[in-house]
N, CA, C and O atoms as CSV, one atom per row, in Angstrom:
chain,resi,resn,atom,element,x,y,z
A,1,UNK,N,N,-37.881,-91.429,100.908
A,1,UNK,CA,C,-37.979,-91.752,102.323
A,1,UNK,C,C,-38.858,-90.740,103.041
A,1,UNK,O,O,-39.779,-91.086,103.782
A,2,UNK,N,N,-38.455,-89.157,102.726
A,2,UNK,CA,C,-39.372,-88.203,103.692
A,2,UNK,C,C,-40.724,-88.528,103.188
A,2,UNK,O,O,-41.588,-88.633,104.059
A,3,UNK,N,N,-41.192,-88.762,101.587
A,3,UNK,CA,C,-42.289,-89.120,101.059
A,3,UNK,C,C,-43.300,-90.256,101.656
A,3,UNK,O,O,-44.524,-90.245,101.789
A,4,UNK,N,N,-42.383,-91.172,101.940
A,4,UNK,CA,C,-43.078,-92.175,102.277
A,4,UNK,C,C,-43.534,-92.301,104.120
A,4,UNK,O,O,-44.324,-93.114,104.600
A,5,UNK,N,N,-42.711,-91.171,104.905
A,5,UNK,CA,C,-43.046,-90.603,106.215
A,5,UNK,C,C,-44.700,-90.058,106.006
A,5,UNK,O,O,-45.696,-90.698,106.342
A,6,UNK,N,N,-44.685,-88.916,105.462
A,6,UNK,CA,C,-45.408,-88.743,105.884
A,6,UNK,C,C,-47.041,-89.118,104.988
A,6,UNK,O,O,-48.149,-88.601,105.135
A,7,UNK,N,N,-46.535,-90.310,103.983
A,7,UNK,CA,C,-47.903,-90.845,103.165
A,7,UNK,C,C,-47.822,-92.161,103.829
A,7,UNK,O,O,-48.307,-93.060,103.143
A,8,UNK,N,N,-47.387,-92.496,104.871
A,8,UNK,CA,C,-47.759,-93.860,105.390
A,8,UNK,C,C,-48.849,-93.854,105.816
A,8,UNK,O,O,-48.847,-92.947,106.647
A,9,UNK,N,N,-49.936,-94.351,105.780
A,9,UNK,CA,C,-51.232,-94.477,106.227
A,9,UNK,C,C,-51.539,-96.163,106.378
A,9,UNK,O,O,-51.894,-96.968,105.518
A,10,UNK,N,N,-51.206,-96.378,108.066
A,10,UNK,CA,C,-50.926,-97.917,107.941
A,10,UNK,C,C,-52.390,-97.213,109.854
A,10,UNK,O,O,-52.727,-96.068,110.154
A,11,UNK,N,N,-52.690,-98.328,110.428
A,11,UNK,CA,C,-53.116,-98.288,111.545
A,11,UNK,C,C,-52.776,-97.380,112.960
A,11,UNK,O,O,-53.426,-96.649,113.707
A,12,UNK,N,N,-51.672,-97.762,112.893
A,12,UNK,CA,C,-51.098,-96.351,113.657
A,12,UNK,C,C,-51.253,-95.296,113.379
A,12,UNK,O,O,-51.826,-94.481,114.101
A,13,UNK,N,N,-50.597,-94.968,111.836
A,13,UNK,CA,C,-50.611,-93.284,111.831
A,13,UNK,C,C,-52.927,-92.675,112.146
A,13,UNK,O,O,-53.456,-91.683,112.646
A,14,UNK,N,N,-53.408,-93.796,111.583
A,14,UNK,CA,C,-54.873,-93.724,111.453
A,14,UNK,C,C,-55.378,-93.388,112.570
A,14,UNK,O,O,-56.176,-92.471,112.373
A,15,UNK,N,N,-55.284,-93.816,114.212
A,15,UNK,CA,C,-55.424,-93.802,115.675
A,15,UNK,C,C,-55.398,-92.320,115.902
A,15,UNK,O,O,-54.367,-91.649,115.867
A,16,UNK,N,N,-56.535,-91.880,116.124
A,16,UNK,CA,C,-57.058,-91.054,117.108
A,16,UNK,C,C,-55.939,-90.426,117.874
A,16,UNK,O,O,-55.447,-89.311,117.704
A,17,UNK,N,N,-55.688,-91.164,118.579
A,17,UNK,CA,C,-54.764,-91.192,119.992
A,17,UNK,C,C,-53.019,-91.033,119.292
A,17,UNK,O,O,-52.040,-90.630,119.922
A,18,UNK,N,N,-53.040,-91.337,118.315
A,18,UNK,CA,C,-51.182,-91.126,117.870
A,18,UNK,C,C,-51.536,-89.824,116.643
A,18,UNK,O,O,-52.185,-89.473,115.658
A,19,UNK,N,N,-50.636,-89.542,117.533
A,19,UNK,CA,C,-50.381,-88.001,117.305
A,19,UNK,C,C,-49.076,-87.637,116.447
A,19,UNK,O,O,-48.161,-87.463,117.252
A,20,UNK,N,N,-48.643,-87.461,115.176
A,20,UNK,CA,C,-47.482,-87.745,114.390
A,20,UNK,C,C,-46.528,-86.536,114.933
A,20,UNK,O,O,-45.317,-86.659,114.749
A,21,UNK,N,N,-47.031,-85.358,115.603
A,21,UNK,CA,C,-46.214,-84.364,115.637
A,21,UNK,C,C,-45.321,-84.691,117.333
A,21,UNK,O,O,-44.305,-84.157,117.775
A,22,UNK,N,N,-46.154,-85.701,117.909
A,22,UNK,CA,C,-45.622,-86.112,119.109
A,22,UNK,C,C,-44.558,-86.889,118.954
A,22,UNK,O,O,-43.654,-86.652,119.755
A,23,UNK,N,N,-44.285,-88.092,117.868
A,23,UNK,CA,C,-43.309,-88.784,117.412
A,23,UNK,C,C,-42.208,-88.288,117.175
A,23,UNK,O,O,-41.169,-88.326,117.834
A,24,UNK,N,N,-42.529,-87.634,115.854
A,24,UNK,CA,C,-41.596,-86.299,115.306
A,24,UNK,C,C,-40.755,-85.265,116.342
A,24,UNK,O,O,-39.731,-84.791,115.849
A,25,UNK,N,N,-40.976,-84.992,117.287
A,25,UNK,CA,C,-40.614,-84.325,118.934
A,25,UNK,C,C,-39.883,-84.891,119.296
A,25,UNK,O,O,-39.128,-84.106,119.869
A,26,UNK,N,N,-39.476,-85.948,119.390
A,26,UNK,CA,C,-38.439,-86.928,120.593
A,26,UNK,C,C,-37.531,-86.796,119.441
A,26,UNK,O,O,-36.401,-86.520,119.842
A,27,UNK,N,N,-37.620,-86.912,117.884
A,27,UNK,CA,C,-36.103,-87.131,117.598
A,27,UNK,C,C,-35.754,-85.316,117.232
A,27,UNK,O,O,-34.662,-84.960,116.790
A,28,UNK,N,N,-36.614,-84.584,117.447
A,28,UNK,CA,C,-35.970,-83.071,117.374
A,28,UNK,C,C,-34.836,-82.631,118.250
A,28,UNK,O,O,-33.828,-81.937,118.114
A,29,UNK,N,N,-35.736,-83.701,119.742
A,29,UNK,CA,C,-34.583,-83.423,120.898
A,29,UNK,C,C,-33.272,-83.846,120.874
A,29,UNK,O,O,-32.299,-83.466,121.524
A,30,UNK,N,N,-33.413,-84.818,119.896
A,30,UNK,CA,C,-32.162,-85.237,119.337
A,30,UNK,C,C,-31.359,-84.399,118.537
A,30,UNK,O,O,-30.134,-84.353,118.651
A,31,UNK,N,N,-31.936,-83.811,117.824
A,31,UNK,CA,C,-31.208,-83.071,116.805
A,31,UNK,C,C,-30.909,-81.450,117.291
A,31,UNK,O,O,-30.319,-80.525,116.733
A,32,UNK,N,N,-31.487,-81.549,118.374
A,32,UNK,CA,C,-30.628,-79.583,119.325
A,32,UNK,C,C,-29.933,-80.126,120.316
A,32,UNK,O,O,-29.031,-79.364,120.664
A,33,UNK,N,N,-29.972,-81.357,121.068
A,33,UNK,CA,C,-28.713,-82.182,121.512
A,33,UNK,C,C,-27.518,-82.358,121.026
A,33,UNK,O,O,-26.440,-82.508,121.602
A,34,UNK,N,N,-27.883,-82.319,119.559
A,34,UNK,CA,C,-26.492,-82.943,118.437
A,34,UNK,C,C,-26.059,-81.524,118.319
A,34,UNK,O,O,-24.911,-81.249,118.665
A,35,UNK,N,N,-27.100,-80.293,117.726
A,35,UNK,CA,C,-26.248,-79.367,117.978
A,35,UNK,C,C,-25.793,-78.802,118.660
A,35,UNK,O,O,-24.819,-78.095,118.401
A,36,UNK,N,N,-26.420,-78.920,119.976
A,36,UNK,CA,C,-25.492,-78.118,121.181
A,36,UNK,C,C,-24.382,-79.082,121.495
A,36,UNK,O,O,-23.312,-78.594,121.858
A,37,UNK,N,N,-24.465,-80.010,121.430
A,37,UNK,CA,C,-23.219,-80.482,121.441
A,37,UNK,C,C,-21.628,-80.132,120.537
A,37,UNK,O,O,-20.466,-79.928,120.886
A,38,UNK,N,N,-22.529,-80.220,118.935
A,38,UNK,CA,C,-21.424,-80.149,118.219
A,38,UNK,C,C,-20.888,-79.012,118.703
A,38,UNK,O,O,-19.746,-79.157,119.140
A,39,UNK,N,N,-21.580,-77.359,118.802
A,39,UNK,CA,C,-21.131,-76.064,119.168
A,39,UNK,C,C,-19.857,-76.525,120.230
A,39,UNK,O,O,-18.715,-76.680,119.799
A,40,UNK,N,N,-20.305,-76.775,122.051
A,40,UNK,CA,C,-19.353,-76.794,122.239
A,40,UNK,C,C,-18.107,-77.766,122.409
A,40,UNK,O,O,-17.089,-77.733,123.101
A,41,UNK,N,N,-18.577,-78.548,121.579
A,41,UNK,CA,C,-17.242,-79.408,121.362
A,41,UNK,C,C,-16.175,-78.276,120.253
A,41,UNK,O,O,-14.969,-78.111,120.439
A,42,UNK,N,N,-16.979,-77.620,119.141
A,42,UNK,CA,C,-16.207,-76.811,118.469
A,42,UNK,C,C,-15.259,-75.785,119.416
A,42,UNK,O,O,-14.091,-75.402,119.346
A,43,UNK,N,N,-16.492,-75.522,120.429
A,43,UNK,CA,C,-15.868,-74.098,121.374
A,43,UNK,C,C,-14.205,-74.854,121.880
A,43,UNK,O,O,-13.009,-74.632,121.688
A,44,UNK,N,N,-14.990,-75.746,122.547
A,44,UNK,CA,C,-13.349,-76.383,123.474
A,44,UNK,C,C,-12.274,-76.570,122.233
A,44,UNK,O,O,-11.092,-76.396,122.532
A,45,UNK,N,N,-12.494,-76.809,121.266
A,45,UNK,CA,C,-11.528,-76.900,120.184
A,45,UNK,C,C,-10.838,-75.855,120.023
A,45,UNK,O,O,-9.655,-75.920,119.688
A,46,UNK,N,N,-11.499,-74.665,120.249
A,46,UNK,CA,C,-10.877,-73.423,120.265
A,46,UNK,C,C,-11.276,-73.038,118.873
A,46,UNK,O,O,-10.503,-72.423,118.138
A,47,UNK,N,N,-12.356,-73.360,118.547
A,47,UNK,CA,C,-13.101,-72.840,117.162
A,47,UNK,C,C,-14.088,-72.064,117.334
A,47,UNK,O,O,-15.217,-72.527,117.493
A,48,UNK,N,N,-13.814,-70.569,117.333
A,48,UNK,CA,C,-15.112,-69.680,118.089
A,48,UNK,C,C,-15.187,-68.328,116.693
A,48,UNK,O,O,-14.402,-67.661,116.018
A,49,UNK,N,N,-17.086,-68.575,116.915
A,49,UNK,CA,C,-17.056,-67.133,115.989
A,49,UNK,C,C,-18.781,-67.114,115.518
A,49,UNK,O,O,-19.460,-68.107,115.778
A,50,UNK,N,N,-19.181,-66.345,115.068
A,50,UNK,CA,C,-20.292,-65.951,115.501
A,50,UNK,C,C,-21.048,-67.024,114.967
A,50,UNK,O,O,-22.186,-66.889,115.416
A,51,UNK,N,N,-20.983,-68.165,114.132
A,51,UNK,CA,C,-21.728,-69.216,113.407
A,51,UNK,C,C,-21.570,-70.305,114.672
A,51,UNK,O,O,-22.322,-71.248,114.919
A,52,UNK,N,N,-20.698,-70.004,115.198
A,52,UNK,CA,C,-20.596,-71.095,116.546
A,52,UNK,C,C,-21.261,-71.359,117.436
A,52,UNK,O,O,-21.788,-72.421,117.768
A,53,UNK,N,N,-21.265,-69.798,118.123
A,53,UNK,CA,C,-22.510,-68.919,118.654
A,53,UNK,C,C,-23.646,-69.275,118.768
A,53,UNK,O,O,-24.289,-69.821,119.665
A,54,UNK,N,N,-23.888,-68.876,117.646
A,54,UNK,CA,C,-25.566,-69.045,116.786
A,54,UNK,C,C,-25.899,-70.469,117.054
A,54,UNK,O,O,-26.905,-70.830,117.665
A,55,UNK,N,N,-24.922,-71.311,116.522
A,55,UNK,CA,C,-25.480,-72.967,116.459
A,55,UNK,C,C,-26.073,-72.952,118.061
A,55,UNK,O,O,-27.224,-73.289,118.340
A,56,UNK,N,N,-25.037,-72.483,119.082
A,56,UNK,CA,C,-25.188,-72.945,120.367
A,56,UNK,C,C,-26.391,-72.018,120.514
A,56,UNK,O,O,-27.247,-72.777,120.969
A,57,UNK,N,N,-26.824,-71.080,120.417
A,57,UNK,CA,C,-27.822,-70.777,120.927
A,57,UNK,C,C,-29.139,-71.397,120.577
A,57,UNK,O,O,-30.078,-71.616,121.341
A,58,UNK,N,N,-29.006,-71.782,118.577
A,58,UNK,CA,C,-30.490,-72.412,118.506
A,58,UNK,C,C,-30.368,-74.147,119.430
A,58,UNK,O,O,-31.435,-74.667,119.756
A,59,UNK,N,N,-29.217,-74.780,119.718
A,59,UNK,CA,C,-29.525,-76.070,120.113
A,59,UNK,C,C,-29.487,-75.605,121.856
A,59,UNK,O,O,-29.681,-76.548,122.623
A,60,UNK,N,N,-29.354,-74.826,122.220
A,60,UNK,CA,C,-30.306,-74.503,123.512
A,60,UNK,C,C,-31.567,-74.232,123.482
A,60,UNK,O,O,-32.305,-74.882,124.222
A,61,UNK,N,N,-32.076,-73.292,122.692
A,61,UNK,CA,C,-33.403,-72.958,122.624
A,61,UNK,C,C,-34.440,-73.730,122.274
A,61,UNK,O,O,-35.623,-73.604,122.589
A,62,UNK,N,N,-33.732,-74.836,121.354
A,62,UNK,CA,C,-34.408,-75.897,120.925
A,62,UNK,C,C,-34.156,-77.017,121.817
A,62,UNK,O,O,-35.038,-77.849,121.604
A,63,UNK,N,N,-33.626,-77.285,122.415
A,63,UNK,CA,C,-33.822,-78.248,123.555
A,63,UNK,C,C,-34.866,-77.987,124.740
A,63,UNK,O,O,-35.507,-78.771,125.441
A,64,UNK,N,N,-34.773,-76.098,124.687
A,64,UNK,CA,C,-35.585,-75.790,126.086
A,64,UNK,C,C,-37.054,-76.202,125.699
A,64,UNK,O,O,-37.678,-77.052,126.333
A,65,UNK,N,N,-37.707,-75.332,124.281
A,65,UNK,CA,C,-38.387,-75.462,124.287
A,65,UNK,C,C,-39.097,-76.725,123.828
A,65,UNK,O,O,-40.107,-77.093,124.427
A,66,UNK,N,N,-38.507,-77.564,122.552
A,66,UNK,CA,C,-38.935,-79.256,122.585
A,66,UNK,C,C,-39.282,-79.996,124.022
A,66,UNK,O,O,-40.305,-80.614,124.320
A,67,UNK,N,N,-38.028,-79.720,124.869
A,67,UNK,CA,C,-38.266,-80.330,125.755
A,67,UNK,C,C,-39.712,-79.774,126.734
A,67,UNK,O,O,-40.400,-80.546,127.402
A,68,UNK,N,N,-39.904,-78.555,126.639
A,68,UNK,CA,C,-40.960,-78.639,127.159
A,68,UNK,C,C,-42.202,-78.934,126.440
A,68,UNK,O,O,-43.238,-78.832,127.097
A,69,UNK,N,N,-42.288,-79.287,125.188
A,69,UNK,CA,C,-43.265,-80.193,124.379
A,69,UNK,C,C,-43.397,-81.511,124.742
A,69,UNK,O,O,-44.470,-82.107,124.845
A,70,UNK,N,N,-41.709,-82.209,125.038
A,70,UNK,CA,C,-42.360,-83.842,125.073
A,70,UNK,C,C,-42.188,-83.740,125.970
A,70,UNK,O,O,-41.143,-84.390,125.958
A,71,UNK,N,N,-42.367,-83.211,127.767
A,71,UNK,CA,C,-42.046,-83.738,128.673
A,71,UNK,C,C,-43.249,-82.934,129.716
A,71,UNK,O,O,-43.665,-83.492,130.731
A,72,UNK,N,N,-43.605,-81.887,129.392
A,72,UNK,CA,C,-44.493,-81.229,130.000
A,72,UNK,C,C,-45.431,-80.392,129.404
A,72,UNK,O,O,-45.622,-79.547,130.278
A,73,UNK,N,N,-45.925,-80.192,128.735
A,73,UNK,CA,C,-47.320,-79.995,127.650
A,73,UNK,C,C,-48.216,-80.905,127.475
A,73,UNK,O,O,-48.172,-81.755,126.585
A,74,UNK,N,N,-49.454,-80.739,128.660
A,74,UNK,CA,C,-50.617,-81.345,128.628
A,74,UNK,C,C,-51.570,-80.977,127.362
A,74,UNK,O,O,-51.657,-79.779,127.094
A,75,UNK,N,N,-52.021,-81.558,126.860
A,75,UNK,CA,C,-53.288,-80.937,125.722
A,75,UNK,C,C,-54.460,-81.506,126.488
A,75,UNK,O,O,-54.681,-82.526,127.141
A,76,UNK,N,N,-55.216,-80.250,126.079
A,76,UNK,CA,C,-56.890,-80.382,125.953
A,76,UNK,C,C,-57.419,-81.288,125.731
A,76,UNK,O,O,-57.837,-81.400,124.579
A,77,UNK,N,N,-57.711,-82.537,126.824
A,77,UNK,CA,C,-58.403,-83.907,126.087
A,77,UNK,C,C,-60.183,-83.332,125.961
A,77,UNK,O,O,-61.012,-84.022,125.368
A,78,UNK,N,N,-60.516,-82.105,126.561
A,78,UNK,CA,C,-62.168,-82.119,126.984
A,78,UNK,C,C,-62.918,-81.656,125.253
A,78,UNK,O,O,-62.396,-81.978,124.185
A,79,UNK,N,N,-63.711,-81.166,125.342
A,79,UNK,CA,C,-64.500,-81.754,124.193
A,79,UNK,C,C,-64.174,-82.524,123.042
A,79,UNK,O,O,-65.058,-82.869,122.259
């Protein structure tokens, strides 16, 4: 399956204009969503300790900064 991601070479992936790392971005935001979530759903559980922590901090950091990939990061269209 990951094989066939990234050897698809159909019309789309071919386009100029589609950008695979832009695709790939929207479901990252998904996946530091899932972990900041899971963290504090663990926290309220009353499951705390430094792996808990950690999760919550990378699915913040990774939300801040993804999100400022797909939502506000212009690229260089000029030359």
């Amino acid at each position: 399956m990951l094989v066939s991601v990234f050897f698809c070479y159909n019309e789309k992936m071919l386009n100029k204009n589609f950008n695979l790392y832009k695709f790939f971005d929207n479901f990252g935001l998904l996946v530091f969503a899932f972990l900041t979530w899971d963290a504090l759903m663990d926290i309220d559980d009353g499951i705390d300790g430094w792996r808990v922590y950690f999760r919550l901090i990378i699915g913040i950091l990774g939300l801040l900064v993804d999100g400022y990939l797909v939502f506000f990061y212009k690229e260089n269209k000029g030359v």
